[in-house]
VOGU-3710 file (C-alpha; in Angstrom, 3 decimals, decimal comma):
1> xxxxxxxxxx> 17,755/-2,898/-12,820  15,149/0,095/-12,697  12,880/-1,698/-14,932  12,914/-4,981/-12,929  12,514/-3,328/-9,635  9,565/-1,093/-10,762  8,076/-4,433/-12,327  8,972/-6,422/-8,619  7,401/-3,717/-7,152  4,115/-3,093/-9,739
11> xxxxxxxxxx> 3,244/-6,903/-8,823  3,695/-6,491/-5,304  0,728/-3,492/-5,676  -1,691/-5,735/-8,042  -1,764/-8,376/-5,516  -3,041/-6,197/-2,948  -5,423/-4,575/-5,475  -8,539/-4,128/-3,006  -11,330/-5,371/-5,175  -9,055/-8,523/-6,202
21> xxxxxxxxxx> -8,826/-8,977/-1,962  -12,293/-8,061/-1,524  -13,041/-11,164/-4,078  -11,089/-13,543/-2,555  -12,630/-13,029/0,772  -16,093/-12,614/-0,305  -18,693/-14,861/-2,285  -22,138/-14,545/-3,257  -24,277/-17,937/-3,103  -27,512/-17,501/-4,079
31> xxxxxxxxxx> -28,858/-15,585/-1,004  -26,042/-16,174/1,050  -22,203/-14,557/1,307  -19,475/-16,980/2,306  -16,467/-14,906/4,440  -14,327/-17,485/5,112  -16,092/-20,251/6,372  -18,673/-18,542/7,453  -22,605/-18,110/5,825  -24,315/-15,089/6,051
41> xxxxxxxxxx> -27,955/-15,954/5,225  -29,346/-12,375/3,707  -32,824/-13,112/3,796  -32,601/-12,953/7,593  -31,576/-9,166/7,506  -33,659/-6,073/6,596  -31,036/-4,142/4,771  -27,718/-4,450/4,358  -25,426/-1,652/3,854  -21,946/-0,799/2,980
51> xxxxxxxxxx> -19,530/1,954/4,867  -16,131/2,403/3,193  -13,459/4,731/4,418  -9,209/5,002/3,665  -7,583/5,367/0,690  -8,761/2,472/-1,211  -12,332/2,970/0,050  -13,880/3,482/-4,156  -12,154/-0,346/-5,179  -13,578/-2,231/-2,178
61> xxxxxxxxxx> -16,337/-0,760/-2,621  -16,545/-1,463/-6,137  -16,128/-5,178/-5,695  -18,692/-5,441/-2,767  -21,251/-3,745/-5,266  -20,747/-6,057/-7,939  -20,674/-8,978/-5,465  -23,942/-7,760/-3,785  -26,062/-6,423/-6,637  -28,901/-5,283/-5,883
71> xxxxxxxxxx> -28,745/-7,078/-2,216  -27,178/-3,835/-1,233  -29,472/-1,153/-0,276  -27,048/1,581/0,063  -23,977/3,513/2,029  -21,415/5,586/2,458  -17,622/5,734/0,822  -15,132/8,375/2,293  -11,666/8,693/0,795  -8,509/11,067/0,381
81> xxxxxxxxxx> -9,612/14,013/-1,627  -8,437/12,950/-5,716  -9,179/9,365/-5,013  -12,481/9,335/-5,624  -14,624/7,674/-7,908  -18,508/6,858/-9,311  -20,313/4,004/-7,590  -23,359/2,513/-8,166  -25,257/2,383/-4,587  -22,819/4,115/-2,094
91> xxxxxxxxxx> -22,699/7,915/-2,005  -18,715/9,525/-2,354  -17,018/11,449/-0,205  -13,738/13,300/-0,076  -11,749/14,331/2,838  -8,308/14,938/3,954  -4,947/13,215/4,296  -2,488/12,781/5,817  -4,398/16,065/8,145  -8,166/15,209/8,676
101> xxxxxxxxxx> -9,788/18,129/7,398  -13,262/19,841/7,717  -14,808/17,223/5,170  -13,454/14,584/7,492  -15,623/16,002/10,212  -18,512/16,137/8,135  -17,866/13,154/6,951  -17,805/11,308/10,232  -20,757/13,135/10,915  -22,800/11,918/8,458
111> xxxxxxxxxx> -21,755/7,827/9,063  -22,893/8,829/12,869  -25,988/9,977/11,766  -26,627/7,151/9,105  -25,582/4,109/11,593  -28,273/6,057/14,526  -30,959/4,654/11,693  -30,102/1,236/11,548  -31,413/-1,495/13,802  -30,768/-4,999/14,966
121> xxxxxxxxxx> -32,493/-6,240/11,867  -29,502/-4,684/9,274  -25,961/-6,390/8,263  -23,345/-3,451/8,170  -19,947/-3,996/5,962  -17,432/-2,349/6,688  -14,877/-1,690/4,372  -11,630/-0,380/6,127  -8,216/0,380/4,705  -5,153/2,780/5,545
131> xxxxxxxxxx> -5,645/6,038/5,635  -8,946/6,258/7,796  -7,717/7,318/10,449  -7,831/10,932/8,658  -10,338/10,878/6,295  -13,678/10,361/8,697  -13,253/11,776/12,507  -15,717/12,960/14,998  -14,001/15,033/17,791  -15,171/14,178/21,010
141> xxxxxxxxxx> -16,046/16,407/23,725  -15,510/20,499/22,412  -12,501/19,100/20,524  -12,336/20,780/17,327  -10,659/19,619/13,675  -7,707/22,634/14,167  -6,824/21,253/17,869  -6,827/17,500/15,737  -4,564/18,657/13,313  -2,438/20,922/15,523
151> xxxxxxxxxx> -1,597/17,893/17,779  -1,389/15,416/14,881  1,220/17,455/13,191  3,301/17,919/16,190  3,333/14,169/16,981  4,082/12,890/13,417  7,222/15,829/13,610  7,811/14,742/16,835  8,650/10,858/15,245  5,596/8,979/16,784
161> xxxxxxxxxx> 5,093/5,714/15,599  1,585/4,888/14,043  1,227/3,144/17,529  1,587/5,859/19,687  -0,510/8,539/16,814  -3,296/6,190/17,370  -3,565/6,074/20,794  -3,651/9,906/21,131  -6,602/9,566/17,477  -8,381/7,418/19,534
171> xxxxxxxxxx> -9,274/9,087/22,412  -9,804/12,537/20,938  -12,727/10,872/18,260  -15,862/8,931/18,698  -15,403/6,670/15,746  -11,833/4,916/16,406  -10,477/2,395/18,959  -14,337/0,678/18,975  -16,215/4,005/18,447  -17,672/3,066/15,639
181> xxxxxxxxxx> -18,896/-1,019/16,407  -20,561/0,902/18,879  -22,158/3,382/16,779  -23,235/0,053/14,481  -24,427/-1,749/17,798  -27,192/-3,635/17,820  -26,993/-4,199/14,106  -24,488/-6,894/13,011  -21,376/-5,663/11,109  -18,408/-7,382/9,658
191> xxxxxxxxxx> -15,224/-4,988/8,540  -13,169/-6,419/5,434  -9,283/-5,092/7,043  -6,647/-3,958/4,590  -3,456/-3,721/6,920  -1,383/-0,419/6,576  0,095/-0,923/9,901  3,389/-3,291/10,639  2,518/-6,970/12,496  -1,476/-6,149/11,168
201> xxxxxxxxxx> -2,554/-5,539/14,401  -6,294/-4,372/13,991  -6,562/-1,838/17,214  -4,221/-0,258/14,819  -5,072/0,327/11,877  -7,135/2,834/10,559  -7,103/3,596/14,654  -9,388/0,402/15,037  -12,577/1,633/14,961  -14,445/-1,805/14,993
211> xxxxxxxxxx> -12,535/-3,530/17,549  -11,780/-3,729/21,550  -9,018/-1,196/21,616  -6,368/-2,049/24,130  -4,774/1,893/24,944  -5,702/4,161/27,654  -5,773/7,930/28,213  -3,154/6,822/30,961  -1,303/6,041/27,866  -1,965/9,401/25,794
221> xxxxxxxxxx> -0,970/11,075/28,788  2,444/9,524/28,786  3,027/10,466/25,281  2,202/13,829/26,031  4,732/13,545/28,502  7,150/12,111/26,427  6,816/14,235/23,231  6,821/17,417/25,715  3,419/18,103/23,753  1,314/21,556/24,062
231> xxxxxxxxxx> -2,005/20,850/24,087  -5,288/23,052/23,653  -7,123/23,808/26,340  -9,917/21,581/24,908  -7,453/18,956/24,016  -6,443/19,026/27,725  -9,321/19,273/29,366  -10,723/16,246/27,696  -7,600/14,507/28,783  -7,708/15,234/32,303
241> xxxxxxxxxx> -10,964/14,230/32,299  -10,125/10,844/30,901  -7,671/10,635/33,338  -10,014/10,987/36,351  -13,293/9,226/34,526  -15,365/12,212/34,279  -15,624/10,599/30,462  -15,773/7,219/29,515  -13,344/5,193/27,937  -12,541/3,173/24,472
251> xxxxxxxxxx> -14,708/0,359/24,477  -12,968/-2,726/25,580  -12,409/-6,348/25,192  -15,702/-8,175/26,361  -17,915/-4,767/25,543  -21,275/-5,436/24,444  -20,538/-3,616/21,335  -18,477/-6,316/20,300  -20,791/-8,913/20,507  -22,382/-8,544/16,670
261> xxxxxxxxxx> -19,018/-7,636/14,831  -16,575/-9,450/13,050  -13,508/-8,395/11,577  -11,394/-10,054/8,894  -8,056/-8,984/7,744  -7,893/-9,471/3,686  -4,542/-8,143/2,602  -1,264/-6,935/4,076  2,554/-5,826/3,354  3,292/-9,806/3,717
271> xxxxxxxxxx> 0,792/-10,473/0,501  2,473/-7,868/-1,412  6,192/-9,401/-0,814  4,908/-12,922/-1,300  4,364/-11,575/-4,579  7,229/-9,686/-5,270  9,170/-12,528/-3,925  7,241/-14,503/-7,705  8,009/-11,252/-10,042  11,987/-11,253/-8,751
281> xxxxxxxxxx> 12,586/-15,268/-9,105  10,636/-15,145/-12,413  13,265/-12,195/-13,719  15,938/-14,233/-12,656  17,082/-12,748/-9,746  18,037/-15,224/-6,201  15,294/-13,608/-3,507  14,839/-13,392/-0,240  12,251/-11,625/2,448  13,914/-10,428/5,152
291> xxxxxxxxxx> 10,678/-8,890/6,912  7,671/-7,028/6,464  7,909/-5,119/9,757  10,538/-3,230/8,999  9,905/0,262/11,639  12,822/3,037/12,835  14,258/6,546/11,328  14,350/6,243/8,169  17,819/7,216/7,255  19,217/4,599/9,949
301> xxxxxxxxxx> 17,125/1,698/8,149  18,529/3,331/5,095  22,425/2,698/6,322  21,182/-1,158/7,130  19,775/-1,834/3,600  23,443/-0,441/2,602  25,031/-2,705/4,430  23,177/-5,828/3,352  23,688/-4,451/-0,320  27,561/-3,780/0,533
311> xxxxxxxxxx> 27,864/-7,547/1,503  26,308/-8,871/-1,761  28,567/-6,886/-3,853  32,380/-7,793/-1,466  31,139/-11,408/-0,903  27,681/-12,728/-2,702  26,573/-13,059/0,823  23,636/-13,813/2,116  22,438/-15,013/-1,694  24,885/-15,480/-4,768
321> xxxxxxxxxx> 24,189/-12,619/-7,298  22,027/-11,569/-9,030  20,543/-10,980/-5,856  16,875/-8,811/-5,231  16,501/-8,688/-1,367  12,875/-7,732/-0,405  11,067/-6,124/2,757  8,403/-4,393/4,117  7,100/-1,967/7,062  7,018/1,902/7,265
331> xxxxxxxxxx> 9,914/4,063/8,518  9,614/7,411/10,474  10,995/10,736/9,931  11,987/13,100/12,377  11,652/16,551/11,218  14,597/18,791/12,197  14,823/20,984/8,305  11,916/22,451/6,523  12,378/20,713/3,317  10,014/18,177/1,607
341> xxxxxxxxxx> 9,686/14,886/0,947  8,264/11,458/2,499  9,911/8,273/4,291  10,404/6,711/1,462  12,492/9,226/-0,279  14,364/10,359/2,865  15,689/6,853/3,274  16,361/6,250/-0,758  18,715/9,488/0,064  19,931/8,412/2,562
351> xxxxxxxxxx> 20,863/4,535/1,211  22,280/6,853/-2,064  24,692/8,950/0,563  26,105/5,705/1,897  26,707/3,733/-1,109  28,932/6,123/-3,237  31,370/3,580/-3,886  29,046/0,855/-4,885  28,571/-0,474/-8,796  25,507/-2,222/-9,576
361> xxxxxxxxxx> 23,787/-1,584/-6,525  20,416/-0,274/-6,324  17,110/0,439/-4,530  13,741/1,378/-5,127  12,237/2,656/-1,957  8,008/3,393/-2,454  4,759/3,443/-0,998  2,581/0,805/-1,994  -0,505/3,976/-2,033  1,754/6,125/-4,635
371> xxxxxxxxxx> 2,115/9,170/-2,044  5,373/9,254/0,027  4,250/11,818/2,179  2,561/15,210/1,226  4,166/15,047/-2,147  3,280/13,662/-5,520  5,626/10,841/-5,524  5,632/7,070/-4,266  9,532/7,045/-3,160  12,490/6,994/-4,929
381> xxxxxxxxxx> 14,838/4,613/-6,418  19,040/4,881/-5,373  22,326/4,045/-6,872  25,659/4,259/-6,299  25,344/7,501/-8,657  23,026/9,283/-6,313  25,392/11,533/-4,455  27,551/11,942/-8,331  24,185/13,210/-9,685  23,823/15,722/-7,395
391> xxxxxxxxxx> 27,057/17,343/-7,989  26,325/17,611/-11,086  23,888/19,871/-10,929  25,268/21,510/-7,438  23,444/19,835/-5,166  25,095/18,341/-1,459  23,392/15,344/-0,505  23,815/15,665/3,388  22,909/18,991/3,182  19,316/17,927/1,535
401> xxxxxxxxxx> 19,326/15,119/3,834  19,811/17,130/6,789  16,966/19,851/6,294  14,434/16,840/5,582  14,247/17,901/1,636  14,778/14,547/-0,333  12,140/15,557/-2,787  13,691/18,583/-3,854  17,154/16,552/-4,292  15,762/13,144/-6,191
411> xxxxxxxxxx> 13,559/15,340/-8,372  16,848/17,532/-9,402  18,677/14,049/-10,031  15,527/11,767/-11,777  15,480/9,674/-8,957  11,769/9,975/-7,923  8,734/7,103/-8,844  5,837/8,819/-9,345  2,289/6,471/-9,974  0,005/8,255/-8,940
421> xxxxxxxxxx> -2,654/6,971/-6,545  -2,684/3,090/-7,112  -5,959/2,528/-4,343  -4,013/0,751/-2,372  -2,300/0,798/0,815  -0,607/-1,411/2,474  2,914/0,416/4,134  5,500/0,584/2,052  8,244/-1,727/-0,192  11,995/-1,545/-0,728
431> xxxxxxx> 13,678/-3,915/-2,704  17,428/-4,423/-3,272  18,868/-5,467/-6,437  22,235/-6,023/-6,447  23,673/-7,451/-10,223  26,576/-9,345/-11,535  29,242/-6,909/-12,510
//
């Protein structure tokens, strides 16, 4: 069952590949690119340039290249610091993840200071993916990169959504929700979108930096309030000046920023299933894909995926067996323990602690990027063995569980997947295999 889920799950990654999405969206006519339906004549533009940023910036940006030959005059490609990679025509850079970093700064810095020499007569791509958020920022208004990661860390410990971190990203750096369109404006830009973020919603992800972005600093106030949140001085300051308009805000829906950008959303969780969904009914299994928007606390989603496993082994229910149950999204962790570990591995624990009874059962539980977290693994797979494991060598499950260290346990037991970066990155997979006895 190990081998067929890491197989279900290996196809899910290859068909979000981003240079094999980057193809399908884009072709090269002559002197023309077709997105879409849509003709880009590139004799009518003076240069055209490529900026690529998130953690599967080097691929795109490999395929746009070799789609563009020598039609591309140049640009910039910014991702997580191990993930990069030569190119041809773009200059590399490598930053920080999951914390932006002083190389993110600079980084953001220098696509500011590149877009201020382009003009209405250049075509900008823009090649975005998961992970962006981080890797290129440009604090706004005496903000600096500790107060970023300071306020970051306490909201993704805190259990903020992606939602909710991106509101606060957004209005603490010039680049996201819009910031960036408007650095482009007036040259024309189109952004190639590969969705990390559950329902695709592209305010979202990579903290929208090329479209109208619908959250306020009324809105990053209330999370303040909600998350009981200590801010800098600077931090607060430019808040309260939000607040009262002393600075503007996010550029909006009918901006003028907006008018010379187009965005187009070229892979997502749903693609990846779709093919996993293939890879499981050509194994043999009966499938089914119960969601890609799978969001909560990890180790409660964890207890639901039990469930649904616990009712194909009593009853063959929803499916007859053999039975691989798919879906997609990205959990949260709340951190109460100092341990480490990721979502993914937290709720492979977790699924493991309530399935102790269970033959036959299992789940793999991974990132589609190959980093659960700040470790070096994708996730984790889980069995009704889990918990046995662990006594074997000692080790209390709910005790692991309970100071946040399911790394520490599934490496101790063999559970852990480790791929190593795939350059990809579209939320995360779990699939549920549950066999004839």
């Amino acid at each position: 069952m190990r081998n067929d889920a890491y197989s279900i799950m290996s196809g899910a990654i290859s068909a979000v590949e981003p240079s094999a999405c980057i193809y399908r969206a884009v072709k090269k006519e002559g002197r023309s690119i077709i997105i879409n339906t849509r003709s880009y004549d590139l004799s009518l533009y003076c240069n055209i340039y490529a900026i690529a940023f998130g953690k599967a910036a080097i691929p795109m940006s490999k395929a746009i290249e070799d789609i563009l030959g020598d039609s591309l005059a140049g640009g910039i490609a910014v991702t997580k610091h191990g993930f990069g990679g030569p190119l041809t025509k773009m200059k590399v850079y490598e930053s920080g993840h999951p914390m932006p970093d002083e190389n993110s700064v600079a980084a953001g810095k220098t696509v500011h200071d590149f877009l201020e020499r382009t003009d209405e007569k250049d075509l900008i791509l823009f090649l975005i993916s998961g992970g962006g958020s981080a890797l290129i920022t440009l604090p706004r208004k005496g903000v600096s990169i500790t107060d970023i990661v300071k306020l970051t860390d306490s909201l993704m410990r805190a259990g903020a959504t992606i939602d909710e971190l991106n509101t606060v990203r957004k209005h603490i750096c010039s680049i996201k929700g819009g910031g960036l369109a408007k650095m482009a404006y007036p040259s024309e830009s189109v952004s190639f979108i590969l969705s990390d973020v559950v329902g695709d919603p592209l305010d979202v992800i990579a903290s929208g930096p090329t479209v109208p972005d619908t959250s306020t600093f009324s809105e990053f106030n209330e999370l303040v309030e909600r998350y009981n949140l200590k801010l800098s001085p600077a931090v607060s300051g430019l808040l309260e000046d939000g607040l009262e308009g002393v600075i503007e805000e996010t550029p909006k829906s009918g901006a003028l920023v907006f008018e010379k950008t187009s965005n187009y959303l070229v892979g997502n969780n749903a693609l990846a299933l779709h093919e996993a969904e293939k890879r499981a009914s050509e194994l043999g299994y009966n499938t089914m894909v119960l969601t890609s928007s799978i969001v909560g606390e990890a180790r409660e989603v964890a207890k639901v995926f039990a469930a649904i496993a616990r009712e194909e082994r009593l009853r063959s229910t929803p499916l007859p067996l053999p039975v691989c149950i798919l879906a997609g999204g990205e959990t949260t962790v709340t951190m109460k323990g100092k341990g480490t570990g990721g979502r993914c591995q937290e709720l492979a624990l977790s699924f493991g602690i309530e399935v102790p009874d269970l033959k036959g059962v299992l789940l793999l539980a991974a990132g589609t990027d190959g980093n659960d977290g700040t470790t070096d693994s994708a996730g984790a797979f889980a069995d009704g063995g889990t918990v046995q494991r662990g006594k074997d060598v000692q080790l209390d499950a709910r005790r692991y569980l309970q100071d946040n260290d399911s790394y520490a346990y599934l490496k101790e037991t063999g559970d852990l997947i480790v791929t190593g970066p795939t350059g990809t990155n579209v939320m995360d997979i779990y699939i549920i295999i549950v066999g004839r006895l």
